[in-house]
N, C-alpha and C positions, 0 to 999 in steps of 0.2 A: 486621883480623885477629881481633881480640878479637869482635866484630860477626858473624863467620862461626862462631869458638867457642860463641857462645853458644846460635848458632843450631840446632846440631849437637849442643849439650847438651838444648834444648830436644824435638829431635825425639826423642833418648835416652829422654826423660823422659818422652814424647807414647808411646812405643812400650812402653815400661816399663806405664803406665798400663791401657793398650789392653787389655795381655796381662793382667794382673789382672782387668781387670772384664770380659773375655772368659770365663775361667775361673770367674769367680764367678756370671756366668750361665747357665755351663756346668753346674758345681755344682748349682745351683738346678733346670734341666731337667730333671737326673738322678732330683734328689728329689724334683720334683709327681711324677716318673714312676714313683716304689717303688722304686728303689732307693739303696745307700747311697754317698752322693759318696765317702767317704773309701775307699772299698776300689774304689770305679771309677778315682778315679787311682792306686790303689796298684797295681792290672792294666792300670793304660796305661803305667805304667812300666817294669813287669813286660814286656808286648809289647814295649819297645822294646830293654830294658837285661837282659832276662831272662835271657837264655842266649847263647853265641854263634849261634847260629841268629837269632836274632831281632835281635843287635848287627849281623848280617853283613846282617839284610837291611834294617836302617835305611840301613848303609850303602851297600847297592847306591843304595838311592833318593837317595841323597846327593852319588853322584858323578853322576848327570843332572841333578838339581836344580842343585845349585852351576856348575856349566857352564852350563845355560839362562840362569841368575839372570842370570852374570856377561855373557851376550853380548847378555841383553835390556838390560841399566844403560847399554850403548854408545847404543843410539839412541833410549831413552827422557833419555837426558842432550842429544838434539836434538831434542826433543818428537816423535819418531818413535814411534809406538804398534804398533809388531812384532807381530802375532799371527800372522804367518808363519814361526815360529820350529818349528812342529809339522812342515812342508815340510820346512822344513832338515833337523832333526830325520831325518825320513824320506828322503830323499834321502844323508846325510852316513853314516846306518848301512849304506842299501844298496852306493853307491860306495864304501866302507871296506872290505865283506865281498866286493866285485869281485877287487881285489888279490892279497885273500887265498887264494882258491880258484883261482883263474888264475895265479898265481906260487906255487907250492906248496913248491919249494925253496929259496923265499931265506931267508936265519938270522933270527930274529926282530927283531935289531938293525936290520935292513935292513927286512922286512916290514909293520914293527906303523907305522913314520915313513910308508910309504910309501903304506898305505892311510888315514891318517889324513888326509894332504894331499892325496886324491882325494876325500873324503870332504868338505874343505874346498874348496877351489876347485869342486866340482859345484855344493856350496849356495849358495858365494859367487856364482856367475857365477846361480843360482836367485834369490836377494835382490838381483840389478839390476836386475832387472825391474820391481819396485814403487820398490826405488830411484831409477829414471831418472823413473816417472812421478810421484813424487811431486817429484822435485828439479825436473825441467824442467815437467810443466806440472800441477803442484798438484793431480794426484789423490787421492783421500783412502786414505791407507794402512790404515786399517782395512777397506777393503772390498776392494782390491786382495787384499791377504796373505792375509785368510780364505779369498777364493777359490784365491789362488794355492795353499792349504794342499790342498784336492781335486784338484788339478792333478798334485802332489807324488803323493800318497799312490796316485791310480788310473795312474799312470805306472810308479809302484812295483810294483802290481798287474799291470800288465801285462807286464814285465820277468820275474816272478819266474812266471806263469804260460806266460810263450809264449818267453821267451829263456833267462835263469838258470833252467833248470829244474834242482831237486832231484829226479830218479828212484827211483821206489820210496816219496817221500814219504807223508805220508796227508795235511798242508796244504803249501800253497802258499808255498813258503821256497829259495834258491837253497841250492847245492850248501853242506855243511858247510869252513869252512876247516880247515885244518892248525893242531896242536896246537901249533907254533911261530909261529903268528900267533897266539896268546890270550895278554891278560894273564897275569900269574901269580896265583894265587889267595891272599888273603891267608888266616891260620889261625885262621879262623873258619869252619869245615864243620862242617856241610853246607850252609854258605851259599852262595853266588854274587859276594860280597865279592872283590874283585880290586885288583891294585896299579894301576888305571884309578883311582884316586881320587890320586894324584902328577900324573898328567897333569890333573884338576879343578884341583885346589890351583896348578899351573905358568896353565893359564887365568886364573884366577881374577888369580893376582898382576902376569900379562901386564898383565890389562884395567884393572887399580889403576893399574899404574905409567905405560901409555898414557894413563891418563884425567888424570894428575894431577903425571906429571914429563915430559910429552916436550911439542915445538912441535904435533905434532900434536891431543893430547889438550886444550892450551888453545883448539885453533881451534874444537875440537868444544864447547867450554863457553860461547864468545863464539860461536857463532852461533848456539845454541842462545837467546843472551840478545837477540841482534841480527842479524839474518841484515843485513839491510840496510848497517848497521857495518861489519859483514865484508866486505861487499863493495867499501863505499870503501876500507877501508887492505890491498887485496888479497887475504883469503882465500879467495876464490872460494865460496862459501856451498854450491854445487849442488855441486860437489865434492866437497866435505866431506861434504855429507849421504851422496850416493853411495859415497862410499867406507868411511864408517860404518856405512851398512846391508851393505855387503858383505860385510864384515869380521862384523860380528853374525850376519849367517847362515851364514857360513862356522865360525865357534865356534859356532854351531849345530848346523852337521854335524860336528865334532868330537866332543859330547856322543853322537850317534847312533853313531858309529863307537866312542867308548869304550861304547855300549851292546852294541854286538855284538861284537865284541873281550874284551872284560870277561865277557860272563853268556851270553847264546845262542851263540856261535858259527857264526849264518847268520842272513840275514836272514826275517823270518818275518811271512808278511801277517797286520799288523794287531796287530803287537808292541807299541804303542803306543796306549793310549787315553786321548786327547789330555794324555800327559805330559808333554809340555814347557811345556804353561800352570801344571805345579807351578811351573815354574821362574820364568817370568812374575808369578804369584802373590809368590813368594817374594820379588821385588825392588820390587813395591806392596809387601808388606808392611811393609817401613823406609823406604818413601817414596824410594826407591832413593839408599838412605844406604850406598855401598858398602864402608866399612869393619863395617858389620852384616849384609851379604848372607851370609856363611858360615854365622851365626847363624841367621838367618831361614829356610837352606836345610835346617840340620839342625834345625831346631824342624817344619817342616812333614815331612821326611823322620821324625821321630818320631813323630807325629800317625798317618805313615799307617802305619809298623810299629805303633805301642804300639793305634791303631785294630783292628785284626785280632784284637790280644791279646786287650783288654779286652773284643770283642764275644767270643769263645771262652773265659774264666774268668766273665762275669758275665750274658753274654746279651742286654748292651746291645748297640743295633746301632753298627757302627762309624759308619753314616752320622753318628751324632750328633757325635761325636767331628770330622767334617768342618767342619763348622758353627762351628768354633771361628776358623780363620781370616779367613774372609769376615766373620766379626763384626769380629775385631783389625782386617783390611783398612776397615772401615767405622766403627772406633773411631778410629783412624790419622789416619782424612782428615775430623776430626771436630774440626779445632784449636782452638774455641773452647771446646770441650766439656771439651777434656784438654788446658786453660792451664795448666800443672801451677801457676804462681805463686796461680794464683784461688784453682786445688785447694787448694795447702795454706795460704792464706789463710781460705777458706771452713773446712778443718778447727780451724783455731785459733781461730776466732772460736764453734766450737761448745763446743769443749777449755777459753775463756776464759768463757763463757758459762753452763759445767755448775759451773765450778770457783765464780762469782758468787751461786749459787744455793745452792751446796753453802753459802756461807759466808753468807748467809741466815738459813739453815734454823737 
């Protein structure tokens, strides 16, 4: 127990680390390049924290991040590398917004449940596919998912141009739903901020308390460490995988239905460019440490509001501002580098060394 604490404090302190000397090179870029770090973070803060416009739309970005995060931590905790999560994604929005323009009378209490779980079970039964093959005959799921991710998306395309057609449109988007299938807006307008961030938060604490208080969640942590194991004292290993990847893309297509529920209100080609690898991103980025996943979801959801800012008060591009967490993701998985014990070993030994000299002189 103590052995798993420390371990946990460790990665704390490995991601603490990261985020420093990410920024500090971050810092440094800004200034070969003429301008002044200290007023470039003070306008990336400004973009994120400025006004409610800009709070509402950190938090649009918030509640699809913190969803992906939490449905990618399910099958990366089975060494399952999900990058079929943008499918999902794409599929969970469009079977969400079906409901809702086709049931146009039912009370939102009835509505908002009821396309959310079409929106689920479409994706889920979408993620058996790479499921089945990776569980039965060890296909490699990083090539499956990407594929199956164009499979999603031009299926999408085809629906919303030749079946759900929106008439009179000017893009390719199915019919608008009803004003009682939309979240409610939170009061932060002119944003697109919605109470779709309650249902992120209900996912989120779903996928904690599966992963880490029920029989299910420990089969998924031992076969993750032993498929083999599992399968002498009965957990059935191909089971588990498959029904863990379903369940990951089925909270998949959750995210995409509180996307279109929440802020557009129909599906719209091409509403997505590849967003739900923020969310992928975001759970590398604490080494899918899921009591830091919220953290990590809103630190990159800042990133990309406080980006937009700071490129429109100081005329830095925001791309640069992107660059910051592929660094941390690459500072992260860098454990020898940020032993944090070395680290502050190595500092005291400089601290003990200036202090010898001083008393020298």
């Amino acid at each position: 127990m103590l052995k798993v604490k420390s371990e946990k404090f460790e990665t704390t302190i490995r991601i603490v680390l990261a985020f420093v000397f990410s920024f500090v090179l971050f810092g440094v870029v800004i200034a070969i390049c003429g301008h002044n770090p200290i007023d470039a973070f003070y306008q990336l803060f400004r973009g994120g924290f400025g006004s409610k416009f800009n709070f509402g739309s950190l938090i649009e970005d918030f509640i699809m991040i913190l969803t992906i995060a939490s449905a990618y931590s399910l099958t990366r905790r089975i060494g399952y590398f999900n990058l079929g999560l943008e499918g999902s994604f794409y599929l969970g929005a469009m079977f969400s917004a079906a409901p809702a323009f086709l049931l146009p009378d039912l009370p939102k209490i009835v509505i908002i449940p009821i396309s959310l779980a079409c929106g689920f079970i479409v994706a889920a039964l979408y993620g058996s596919i790479c499921g089945i093959l990776k569980a039965y005959y060890n296909v490699n799921e990083a090539c499956t998912t990407i594929l199956m991710n164009y499979v999603a998306m031009f299926f999408c395309d085809f629906m919303i141009n030749n079946v759900w057609v929106s008439p009179g449109s000017p893009i390719p988007q199915t019919p608008r739903v009803q004003e009682n299938a939309m979240f409610a807006k939170l009061p932060l307008s002119p944003s697109r901020a919605s109470t779709a961030i309650f249902v992120a938060f209900l996912v989120y604490i779903f996928v904690y308390f599966l992963t880490f208080r029920t029989t299910f969640g420990f089969k998924i942590r031992n076969v993750a460490t032993n498929a083999r194991f599992s399968d002498t004292v009965g957990m059935k290993s191909k089971r588990v995988v498959l029904a863990t990847v379903m369940l990951s893309c089925g909270l998949g297509g959750i995210a995409g239905g509180l996307e279109v529920l929440g802020i557009y209100g129909s599906f719209i080609q091409n509403f997505s460019q590849n967003s739900a690898f923020q969310g992928i991103i975001a759970c590398l980025l604490v080494n899918n440490n899921l009591a830091l996943v919220p953290l990590s979801s809103f630190f990159i959801s800042f990133t990309r509001a406080g980006g937009s800012g700071m490129e429109y008060y100081t005329g830095i591009s925001s791309a640069l501002i992107y660059t910051v967490t592929p660094l941390m993701i690459l500072f992260v998985s860098m454990e020898k580098m940020f032993d944090y014990k070395r680290f502050f070993r190595f500092v005291r030994k400089i601290f003990v060394r200036n202090k010898e000299m001083n008393v020298k002189e």
